[in-house]
mmCIF entry with sequence, helices, sheets and N, C-alpha, C, O atoms, coordinates in Angstrom:
data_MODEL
# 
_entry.id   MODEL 
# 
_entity.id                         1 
_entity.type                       polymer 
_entity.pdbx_number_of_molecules   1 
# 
_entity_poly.entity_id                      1 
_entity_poly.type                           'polypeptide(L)' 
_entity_poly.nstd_linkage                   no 
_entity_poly.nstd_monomer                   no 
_entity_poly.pdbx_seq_one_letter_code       
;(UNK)(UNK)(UNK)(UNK)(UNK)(UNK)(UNK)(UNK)(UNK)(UNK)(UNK)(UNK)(UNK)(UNK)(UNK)(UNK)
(UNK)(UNK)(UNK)(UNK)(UNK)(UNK)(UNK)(UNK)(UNK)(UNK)(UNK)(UNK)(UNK)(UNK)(UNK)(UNK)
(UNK)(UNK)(UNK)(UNK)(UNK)(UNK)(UNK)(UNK)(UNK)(UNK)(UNK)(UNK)(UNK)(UNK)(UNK)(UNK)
(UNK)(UNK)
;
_entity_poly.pdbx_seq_one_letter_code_can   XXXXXXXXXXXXXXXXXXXXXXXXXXXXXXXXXXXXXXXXXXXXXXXXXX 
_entity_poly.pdbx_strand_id                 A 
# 
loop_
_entity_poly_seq.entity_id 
_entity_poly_seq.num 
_entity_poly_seq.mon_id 
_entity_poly_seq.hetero 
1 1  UNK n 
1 2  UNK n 
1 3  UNK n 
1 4  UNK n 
1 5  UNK n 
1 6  UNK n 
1 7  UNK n 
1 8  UNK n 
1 9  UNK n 
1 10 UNK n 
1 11 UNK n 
1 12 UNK n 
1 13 UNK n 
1 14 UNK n 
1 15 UNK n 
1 16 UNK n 
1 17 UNK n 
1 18 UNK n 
1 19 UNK n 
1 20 UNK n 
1 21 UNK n 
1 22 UNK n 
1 23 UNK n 
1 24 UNK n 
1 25 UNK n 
1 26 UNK n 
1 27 UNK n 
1 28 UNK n 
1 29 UNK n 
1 30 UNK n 
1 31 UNK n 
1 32 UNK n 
1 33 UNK n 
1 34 UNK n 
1 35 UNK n 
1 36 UNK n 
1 37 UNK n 
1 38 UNK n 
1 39 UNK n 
1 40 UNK n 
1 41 UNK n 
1 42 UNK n 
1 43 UNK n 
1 44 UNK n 
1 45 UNK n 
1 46 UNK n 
1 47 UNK n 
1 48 UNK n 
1 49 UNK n 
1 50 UNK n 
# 
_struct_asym.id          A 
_struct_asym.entity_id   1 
# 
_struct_conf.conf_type_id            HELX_P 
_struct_conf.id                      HELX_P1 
_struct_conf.pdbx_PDB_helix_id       AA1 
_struct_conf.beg_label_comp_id       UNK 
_struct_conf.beg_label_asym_id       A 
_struct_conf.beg_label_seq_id        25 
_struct_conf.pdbx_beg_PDB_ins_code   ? 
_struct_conf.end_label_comp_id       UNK 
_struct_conf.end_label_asym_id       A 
_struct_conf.end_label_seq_id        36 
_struct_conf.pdbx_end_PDB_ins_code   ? 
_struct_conf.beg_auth_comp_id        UNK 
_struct_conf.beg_auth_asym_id        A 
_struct_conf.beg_auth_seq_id         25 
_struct_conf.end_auth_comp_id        UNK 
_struct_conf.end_auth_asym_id        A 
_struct_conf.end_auth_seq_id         36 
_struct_conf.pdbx_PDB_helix_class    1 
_struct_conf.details                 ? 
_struct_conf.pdbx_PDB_helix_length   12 
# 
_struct_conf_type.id          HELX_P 
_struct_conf_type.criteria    ? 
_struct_conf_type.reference   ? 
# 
_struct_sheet.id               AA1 
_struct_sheet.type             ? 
_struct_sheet.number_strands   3 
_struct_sheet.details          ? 
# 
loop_
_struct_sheet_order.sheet_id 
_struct_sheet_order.range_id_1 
_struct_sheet_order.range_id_2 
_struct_sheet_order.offset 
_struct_sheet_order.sense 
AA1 1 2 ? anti-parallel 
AA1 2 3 ? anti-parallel 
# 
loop_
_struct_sheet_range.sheet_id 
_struct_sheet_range.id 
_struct_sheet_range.beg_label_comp_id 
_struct_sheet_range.beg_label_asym_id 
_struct_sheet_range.beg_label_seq_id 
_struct_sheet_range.pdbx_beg_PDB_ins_code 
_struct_sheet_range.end_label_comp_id 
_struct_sheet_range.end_label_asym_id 
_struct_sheet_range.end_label_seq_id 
_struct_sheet_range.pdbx_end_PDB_ins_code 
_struct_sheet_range.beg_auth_comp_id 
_struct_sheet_range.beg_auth_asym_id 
_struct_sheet_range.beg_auth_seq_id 
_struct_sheet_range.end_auth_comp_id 
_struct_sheet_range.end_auth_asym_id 
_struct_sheet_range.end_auth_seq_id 
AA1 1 UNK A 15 ? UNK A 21 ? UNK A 15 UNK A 21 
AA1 2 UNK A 3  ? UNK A 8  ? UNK A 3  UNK A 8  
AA1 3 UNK A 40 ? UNK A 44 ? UNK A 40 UNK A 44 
# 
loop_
_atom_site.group_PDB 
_atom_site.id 
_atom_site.type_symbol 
_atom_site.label_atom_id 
_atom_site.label_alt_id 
_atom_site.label_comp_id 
_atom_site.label_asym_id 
_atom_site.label_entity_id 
_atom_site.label_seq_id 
_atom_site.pdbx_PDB_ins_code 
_atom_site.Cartn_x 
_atom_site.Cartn_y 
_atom_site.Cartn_z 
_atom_site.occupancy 
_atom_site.B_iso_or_equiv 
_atom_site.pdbx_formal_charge 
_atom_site.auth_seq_id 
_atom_site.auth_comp_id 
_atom_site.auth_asym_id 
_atom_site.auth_atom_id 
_atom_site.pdbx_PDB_model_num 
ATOM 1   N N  . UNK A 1 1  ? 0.847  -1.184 0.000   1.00 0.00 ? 1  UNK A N  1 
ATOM 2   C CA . UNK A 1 1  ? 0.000  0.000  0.000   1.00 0.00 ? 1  UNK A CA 1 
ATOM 3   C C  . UNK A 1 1  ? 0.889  1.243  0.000   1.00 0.00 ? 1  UNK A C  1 
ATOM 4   O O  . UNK A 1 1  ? 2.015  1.292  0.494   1.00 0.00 ? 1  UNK A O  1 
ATOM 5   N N  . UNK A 1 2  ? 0.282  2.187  -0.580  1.00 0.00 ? 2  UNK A N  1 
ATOM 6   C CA . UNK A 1 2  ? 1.275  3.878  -0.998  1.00 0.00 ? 2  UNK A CA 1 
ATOM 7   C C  . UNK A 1 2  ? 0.302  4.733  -0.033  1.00 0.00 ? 2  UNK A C  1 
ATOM 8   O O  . UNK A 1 2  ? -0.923 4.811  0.061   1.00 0.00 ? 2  UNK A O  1 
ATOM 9   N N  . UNK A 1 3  ? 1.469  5.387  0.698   1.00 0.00 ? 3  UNK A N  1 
ATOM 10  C CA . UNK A 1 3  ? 0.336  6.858  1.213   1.00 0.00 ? 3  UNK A CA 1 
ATOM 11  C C  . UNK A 1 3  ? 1.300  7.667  0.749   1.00 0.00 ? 3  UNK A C  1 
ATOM 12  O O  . UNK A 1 3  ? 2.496  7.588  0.469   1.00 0.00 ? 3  UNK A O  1 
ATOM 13  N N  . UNK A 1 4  ? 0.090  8.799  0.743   1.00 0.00 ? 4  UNK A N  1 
ATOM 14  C CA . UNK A 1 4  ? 0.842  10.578 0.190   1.00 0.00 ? 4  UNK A CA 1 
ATOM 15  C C  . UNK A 1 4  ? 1.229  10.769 1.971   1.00 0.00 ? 4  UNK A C  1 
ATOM 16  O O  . UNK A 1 4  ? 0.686  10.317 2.979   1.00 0.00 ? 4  UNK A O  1 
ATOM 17  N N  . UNK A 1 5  ? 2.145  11.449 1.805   1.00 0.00 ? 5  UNK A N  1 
ATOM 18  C CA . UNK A 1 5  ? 2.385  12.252 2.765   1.00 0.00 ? 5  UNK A CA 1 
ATOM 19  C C  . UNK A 1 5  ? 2.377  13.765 2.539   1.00 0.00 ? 5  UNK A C  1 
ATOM 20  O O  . UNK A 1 5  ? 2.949  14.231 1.553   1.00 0.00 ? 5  UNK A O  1 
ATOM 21  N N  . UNK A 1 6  ? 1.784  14.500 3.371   1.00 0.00 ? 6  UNK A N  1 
ATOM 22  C CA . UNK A 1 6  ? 1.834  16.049 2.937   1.00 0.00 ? 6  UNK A CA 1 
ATOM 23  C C  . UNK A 1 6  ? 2.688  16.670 4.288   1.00 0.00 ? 6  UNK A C  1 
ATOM 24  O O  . UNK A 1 6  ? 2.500  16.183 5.403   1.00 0.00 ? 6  UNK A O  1 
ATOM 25  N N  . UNK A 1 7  ? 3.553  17.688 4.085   1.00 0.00 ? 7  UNK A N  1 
ATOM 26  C CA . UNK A 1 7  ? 4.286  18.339 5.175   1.00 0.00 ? 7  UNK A CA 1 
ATOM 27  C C  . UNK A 1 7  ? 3.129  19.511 5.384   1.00 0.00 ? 7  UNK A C  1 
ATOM 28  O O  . UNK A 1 7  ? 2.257  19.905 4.610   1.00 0.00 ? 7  UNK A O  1 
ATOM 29  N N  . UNK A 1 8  ? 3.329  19.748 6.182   1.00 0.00 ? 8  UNK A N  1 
ATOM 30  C CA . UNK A 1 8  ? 1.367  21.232 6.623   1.00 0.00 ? 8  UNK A CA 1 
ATOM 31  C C  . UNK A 1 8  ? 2.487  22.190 7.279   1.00 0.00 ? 8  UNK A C  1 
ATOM 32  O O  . UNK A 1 8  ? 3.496  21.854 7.898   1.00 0.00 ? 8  UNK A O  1 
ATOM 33  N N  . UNK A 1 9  ? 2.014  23.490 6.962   1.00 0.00 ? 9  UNK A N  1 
ATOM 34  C CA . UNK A 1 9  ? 2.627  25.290 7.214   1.00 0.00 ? 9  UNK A CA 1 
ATOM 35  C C  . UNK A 1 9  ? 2.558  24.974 8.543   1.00 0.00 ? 9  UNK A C  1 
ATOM 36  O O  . UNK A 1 9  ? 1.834  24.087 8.994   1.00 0.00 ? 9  UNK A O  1 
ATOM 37  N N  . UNK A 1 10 ? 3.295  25.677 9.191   1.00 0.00 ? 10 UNK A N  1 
ATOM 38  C CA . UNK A 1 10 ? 3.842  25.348 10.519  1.00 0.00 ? 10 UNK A CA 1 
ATOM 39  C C  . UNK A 1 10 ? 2.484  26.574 11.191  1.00 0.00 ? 10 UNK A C  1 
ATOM 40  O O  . UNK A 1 10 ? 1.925  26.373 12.269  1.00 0.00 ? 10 UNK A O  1 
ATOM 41  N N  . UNK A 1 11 ? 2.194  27.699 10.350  1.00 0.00 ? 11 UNK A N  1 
ATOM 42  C CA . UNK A 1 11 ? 1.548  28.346 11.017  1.00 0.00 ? 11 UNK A CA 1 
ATOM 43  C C  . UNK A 1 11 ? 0.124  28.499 10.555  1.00 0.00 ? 11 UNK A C  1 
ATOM 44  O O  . UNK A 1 11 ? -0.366 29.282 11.369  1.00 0.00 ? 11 UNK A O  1 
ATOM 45  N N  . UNK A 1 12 ? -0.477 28.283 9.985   1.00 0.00 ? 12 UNK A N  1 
ATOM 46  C CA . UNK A 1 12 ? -2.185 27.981 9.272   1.00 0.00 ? 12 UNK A CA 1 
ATOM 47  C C  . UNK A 1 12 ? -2.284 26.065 9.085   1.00 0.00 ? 12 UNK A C  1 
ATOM 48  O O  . UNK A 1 12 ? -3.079 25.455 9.800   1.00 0.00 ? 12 UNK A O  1 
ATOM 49  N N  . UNK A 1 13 ? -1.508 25.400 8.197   1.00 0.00 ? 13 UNK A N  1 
ATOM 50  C CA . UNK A 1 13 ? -1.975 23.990 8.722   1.00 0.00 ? 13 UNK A CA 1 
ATOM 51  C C  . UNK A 1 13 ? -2.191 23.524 7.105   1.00 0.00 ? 13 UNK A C  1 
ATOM 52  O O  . UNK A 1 13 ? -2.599 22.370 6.979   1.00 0.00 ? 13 UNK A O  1 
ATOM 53  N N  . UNK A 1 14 ? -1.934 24.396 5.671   1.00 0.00 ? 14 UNK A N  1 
ATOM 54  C CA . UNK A 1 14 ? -2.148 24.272 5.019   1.00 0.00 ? 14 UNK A CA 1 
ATOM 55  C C  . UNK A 1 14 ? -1.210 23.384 4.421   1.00 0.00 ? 14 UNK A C  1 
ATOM 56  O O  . UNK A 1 14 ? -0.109 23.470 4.965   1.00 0.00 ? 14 UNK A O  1 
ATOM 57  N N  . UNK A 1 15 ? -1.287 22.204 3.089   1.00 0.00 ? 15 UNK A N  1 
ATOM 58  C CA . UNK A 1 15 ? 0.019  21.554 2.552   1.00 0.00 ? 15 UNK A CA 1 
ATOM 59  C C  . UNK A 1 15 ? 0.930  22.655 1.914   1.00 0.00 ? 15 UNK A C  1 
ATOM 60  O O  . UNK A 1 15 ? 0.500  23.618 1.279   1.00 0.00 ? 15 UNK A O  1 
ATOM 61  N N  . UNK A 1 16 ? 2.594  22.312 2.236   1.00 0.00 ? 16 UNK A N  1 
ATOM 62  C CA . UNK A 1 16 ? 2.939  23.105 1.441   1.00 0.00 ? 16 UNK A CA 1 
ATOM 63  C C  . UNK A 1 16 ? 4.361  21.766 0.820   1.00 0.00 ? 16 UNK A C  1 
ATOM 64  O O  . UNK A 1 16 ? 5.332  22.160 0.173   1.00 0.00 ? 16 UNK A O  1 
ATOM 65  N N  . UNK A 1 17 ? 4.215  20.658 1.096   1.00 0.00 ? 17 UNK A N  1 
ATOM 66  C CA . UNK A 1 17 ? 4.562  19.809 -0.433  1.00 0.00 ? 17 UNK A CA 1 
ATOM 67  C C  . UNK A 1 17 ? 3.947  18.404 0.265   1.00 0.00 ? 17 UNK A C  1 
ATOM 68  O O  . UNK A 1 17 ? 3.521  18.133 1.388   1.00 0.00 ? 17 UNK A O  1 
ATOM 69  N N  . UNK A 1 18 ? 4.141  17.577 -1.121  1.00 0.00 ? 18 UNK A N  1 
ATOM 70  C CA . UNK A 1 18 ? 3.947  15.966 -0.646  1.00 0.00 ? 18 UNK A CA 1 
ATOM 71  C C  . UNK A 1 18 ? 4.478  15.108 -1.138  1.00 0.00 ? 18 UNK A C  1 
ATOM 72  O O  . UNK A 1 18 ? 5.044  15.405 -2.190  1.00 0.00 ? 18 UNK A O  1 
ATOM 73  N N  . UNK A 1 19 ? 4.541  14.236 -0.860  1.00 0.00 ? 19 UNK A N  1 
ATOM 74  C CA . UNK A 1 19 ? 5.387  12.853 -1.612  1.00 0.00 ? 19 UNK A CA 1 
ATOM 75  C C  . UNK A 1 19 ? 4.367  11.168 -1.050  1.00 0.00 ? 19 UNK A C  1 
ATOM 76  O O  . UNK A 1 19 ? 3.819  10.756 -0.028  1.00 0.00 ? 19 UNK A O  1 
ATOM 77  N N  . UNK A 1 20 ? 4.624  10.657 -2.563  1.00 0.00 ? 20 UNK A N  1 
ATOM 78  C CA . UNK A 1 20 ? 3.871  9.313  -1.896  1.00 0.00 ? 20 UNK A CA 1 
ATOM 79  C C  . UNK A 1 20 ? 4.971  8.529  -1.966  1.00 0.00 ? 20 UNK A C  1 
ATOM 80  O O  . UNK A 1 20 ? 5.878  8.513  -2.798  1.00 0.00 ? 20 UNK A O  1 
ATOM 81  N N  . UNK A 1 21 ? 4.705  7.609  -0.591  1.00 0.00 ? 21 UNK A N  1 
ATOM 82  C CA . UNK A 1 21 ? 5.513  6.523  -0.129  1.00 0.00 ? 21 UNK A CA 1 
ATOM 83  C C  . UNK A 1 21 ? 5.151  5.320  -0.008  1.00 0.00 ? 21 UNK A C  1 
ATOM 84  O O  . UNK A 1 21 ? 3.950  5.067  -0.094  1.00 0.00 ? 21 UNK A O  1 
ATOM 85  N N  . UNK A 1 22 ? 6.212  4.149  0.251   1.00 0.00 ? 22 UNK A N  1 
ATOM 86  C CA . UNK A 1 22 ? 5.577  2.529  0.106   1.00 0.00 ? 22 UNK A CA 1 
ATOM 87  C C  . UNK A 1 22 ? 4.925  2.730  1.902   1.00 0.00 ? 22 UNK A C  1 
ATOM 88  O O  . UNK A 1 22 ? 4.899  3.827  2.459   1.00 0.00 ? 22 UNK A O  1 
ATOM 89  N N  . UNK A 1 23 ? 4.551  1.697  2.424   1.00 0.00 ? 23 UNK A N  1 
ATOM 90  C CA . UNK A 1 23 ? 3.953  1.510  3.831   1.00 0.00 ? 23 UNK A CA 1 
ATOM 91  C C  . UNK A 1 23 ? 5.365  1.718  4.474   1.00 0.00 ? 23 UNK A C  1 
ATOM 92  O O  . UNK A 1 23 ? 5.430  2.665  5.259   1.00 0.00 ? 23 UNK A O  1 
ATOM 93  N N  . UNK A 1 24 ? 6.305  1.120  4.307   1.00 0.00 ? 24 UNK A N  1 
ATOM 94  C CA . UNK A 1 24 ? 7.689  0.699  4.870   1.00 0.00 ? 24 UNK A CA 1 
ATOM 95  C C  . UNK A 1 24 ? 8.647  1.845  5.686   1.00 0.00 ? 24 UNK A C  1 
ATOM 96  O O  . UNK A 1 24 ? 9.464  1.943  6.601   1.00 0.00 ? 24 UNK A O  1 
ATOM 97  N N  . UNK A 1 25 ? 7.698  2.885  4.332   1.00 0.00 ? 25 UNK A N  1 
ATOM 98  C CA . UNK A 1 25 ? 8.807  4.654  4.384   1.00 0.00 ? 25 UNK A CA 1 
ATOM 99  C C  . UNK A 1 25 ? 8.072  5.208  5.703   1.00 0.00 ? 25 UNK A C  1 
ATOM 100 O O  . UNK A 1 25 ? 8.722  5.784  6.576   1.00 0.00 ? 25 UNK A O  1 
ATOM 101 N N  . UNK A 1 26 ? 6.143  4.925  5.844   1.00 0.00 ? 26 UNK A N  1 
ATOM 102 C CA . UNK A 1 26 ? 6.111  5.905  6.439   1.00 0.00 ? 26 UNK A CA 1 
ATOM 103 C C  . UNK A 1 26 ? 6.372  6.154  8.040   1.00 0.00 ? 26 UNK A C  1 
ATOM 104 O O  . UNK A 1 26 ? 6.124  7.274  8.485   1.00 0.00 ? 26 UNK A O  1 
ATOM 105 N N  . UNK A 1 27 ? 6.934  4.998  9.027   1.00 0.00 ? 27 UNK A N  1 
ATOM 106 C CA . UNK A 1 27 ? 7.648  5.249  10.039  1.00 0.00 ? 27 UNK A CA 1 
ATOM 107 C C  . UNK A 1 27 ? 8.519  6.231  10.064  1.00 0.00 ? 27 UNK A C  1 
ATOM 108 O O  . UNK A 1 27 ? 8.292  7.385  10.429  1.00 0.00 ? 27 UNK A O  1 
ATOM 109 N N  . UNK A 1 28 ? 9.875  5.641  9.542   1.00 0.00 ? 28 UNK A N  1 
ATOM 110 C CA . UNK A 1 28 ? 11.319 6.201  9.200   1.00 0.00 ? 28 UNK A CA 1 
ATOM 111 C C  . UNK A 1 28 ? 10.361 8.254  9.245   1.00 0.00 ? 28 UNK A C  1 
ATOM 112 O O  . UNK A 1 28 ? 10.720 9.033  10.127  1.00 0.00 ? 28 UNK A O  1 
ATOM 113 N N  . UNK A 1 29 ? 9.392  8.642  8.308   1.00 0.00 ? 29 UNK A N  1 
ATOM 114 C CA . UNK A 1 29 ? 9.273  9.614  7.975   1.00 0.00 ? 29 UNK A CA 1 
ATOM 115 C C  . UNK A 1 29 ? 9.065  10.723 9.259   1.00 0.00 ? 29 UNK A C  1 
ATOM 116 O O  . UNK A 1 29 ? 9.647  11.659 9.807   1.00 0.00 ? 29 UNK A O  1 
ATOM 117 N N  . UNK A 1 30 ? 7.523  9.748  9.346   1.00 0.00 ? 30 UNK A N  1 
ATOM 118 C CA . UNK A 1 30 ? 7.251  9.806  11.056  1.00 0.00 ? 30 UNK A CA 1 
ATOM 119 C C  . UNK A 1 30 ? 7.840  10.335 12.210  1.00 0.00 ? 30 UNK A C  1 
ATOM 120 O O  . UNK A 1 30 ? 7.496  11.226 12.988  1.00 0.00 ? 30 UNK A O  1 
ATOM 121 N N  . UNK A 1 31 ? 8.769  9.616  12.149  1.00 0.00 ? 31 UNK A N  1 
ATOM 122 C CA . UNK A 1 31 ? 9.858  9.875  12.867  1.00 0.00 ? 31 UNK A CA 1 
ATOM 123 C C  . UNK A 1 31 ? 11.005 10.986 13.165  1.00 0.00 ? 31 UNK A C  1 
ATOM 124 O O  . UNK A 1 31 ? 11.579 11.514 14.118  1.00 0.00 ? 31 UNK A O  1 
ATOM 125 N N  . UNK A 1 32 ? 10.973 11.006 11.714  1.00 0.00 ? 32 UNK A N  1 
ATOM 126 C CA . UNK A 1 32 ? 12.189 12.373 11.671  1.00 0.00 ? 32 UNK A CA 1 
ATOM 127 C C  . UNK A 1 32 ? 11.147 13.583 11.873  1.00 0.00 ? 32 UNK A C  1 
ATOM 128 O O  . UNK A 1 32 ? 11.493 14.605 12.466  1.00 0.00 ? 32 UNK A O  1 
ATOM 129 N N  . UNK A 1 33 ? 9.994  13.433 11.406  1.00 0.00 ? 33 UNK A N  1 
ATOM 130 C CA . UNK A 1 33 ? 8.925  14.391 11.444  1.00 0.00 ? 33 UNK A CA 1 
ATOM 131 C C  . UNK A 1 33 ? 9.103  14.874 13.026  1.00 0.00 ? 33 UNK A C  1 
ATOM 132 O O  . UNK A 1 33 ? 9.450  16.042 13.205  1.00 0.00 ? 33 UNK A O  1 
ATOM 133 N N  . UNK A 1 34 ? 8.875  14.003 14.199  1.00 0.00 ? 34 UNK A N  1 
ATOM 134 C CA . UNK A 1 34 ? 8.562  14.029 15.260  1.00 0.00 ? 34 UNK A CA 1 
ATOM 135 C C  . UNK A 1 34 ? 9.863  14.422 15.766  1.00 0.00 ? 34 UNK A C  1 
ATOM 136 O O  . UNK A 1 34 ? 9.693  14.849 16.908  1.00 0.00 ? 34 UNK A O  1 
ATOM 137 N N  . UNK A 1 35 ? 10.932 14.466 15.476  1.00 0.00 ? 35 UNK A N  1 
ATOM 138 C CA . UNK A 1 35 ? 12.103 14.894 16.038  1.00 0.00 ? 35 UNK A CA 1 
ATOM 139 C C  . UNK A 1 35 ? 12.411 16.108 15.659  1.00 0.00 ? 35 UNK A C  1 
ATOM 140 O O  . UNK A 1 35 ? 13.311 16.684 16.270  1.00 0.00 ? 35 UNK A O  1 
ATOM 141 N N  . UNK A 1 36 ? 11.776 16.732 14.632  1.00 0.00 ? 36 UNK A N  1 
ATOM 142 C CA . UNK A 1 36 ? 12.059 18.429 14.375  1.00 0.00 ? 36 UNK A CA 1 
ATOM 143 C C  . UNK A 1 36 ? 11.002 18.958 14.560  1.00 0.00 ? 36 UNK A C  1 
ATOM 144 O O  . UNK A 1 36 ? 10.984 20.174 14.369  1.00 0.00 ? 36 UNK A O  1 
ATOM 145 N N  . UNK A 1 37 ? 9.519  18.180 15.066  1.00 0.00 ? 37 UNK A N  1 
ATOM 146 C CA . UNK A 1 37 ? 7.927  18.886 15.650  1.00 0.00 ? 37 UNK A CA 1 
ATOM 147 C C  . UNK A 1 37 ? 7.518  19.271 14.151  1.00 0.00 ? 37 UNK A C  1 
ATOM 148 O O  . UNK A 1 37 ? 6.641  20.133 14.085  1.00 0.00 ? 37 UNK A O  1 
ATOM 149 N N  . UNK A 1 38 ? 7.940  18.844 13.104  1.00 0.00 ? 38 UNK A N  1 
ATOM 150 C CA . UNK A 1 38 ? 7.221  18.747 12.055  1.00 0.00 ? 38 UNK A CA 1 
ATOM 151 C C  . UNK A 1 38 ? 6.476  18.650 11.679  1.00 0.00 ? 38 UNK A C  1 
ATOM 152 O O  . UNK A 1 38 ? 6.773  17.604 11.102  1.00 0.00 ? 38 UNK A O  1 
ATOM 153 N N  . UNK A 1 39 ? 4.560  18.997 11.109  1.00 0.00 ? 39 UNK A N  1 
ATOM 154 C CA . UNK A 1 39 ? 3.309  18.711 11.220  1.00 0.00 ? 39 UNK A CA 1 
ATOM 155 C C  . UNK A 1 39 ? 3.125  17.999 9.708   1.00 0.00 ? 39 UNK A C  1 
ATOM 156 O O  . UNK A 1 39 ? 3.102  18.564 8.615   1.00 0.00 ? 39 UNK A O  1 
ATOM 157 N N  . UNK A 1 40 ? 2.988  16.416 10.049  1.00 0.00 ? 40 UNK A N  1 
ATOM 158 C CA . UNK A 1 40 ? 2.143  15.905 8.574   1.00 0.00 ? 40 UNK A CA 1 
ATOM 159 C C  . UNK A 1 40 ? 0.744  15.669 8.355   1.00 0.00 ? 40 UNK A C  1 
ATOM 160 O O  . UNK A 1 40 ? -0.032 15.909 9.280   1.00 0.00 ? 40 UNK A O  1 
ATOM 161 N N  . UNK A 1 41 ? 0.217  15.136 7.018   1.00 0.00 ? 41 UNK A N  1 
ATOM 162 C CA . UNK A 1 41 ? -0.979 14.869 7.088   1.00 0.00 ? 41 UNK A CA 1 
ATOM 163 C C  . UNK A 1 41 ? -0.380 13.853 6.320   1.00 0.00 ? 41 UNK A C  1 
ATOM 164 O O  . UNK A 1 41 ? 0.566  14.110 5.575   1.00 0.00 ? 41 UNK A O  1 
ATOM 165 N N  . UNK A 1 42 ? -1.046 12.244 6.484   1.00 0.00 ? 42 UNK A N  1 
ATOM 166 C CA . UNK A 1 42 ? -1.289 10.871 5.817   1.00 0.00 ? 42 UNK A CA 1 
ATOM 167 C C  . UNK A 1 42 ? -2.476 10.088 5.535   1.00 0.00 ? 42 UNK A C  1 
ATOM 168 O O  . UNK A 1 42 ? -3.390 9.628  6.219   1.00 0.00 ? 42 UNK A O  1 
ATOM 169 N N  . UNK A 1 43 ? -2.116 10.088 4.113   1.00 0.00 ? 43 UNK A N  1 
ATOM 170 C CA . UNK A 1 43 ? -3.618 9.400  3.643   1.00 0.00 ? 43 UNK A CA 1 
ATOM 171 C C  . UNK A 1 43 ? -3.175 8.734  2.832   1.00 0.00 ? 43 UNK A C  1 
ATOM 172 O O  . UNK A 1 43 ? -2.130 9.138  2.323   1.00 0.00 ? 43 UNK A O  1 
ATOM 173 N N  . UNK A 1 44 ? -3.798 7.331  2.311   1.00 0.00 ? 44 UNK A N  1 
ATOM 174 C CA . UNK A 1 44 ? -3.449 6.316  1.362   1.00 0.00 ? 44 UNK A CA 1 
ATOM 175 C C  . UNK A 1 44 ? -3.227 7.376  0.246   1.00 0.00 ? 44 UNK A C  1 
ATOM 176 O O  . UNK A 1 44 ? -3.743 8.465  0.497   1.00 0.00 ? 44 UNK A O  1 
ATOM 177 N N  . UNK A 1 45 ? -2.521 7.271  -1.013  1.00 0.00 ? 45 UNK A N  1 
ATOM 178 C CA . UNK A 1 45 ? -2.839 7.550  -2.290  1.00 0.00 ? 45 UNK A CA 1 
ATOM 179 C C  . UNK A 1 45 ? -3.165 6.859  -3.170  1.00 0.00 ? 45 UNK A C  1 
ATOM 180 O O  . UNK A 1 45 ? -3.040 5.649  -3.358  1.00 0.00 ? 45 UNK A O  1 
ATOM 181 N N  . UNK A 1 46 ? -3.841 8.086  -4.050  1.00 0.00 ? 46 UNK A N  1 
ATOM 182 C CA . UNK A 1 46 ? -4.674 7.191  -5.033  1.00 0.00 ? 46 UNK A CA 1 
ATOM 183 C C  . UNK A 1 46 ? -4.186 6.455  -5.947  1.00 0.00 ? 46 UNK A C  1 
ATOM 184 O O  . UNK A 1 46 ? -3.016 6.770  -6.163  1.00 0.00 ? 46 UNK A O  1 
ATOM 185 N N  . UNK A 1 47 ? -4.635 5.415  -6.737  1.00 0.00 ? 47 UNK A N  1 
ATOM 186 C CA . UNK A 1 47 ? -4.019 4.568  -7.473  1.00 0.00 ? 47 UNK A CA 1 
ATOM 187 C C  . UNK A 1 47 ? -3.067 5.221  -8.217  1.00 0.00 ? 47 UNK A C  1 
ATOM 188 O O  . UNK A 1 47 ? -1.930 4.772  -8.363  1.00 0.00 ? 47 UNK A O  1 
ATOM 189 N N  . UNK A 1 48 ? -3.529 6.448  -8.790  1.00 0.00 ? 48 UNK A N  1 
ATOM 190 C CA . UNK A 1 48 ? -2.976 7.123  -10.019 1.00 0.00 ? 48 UNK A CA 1 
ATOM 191 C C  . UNK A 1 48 ? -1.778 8.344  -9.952  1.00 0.00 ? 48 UNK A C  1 
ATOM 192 O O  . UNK A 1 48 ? -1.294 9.032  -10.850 1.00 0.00 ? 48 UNK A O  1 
ATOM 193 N N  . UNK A 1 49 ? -1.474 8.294  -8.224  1.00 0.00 ? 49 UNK A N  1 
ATOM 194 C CA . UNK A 1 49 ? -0.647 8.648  -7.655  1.00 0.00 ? 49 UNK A CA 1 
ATOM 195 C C  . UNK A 1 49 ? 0.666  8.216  -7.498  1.00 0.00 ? 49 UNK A C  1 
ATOM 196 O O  . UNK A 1 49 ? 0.765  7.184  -6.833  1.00 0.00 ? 49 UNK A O  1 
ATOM 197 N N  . UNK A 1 50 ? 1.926  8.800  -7.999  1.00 0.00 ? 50 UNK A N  1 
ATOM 198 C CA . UNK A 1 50 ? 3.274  8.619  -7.766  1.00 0.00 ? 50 UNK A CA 1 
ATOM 199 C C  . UNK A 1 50 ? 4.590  9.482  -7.835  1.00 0.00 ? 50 UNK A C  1 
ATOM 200 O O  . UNK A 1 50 ? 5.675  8.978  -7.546  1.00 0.00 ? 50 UNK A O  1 
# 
């Protein structure tokens, strides 16, 4: 399974990029996210997404 990941404006909450990943990536991402207080949003992507 692929999710998009979106990084969100630190100050309104809006996307400001994304990338889709295998299931595998999105820990590792997670993670680094949570170590610089980084705000994501994750949602499967769509088939037609890459």
């Amino acid at each position: 399974m692929r999710f998009e990941i979106m990084r969100l404006d630190d100050v309104n909450g809006t996307p400001v990029d994304s990338t889709v990943v295998d299931a595998a990536s999105v820990n590792r991402i997670v993670q680094q996210a949570a170590a610089i207080g980084q705000r994501l949003w994750i949602r499967p992507a769509d088939v037609s997404a890459s």
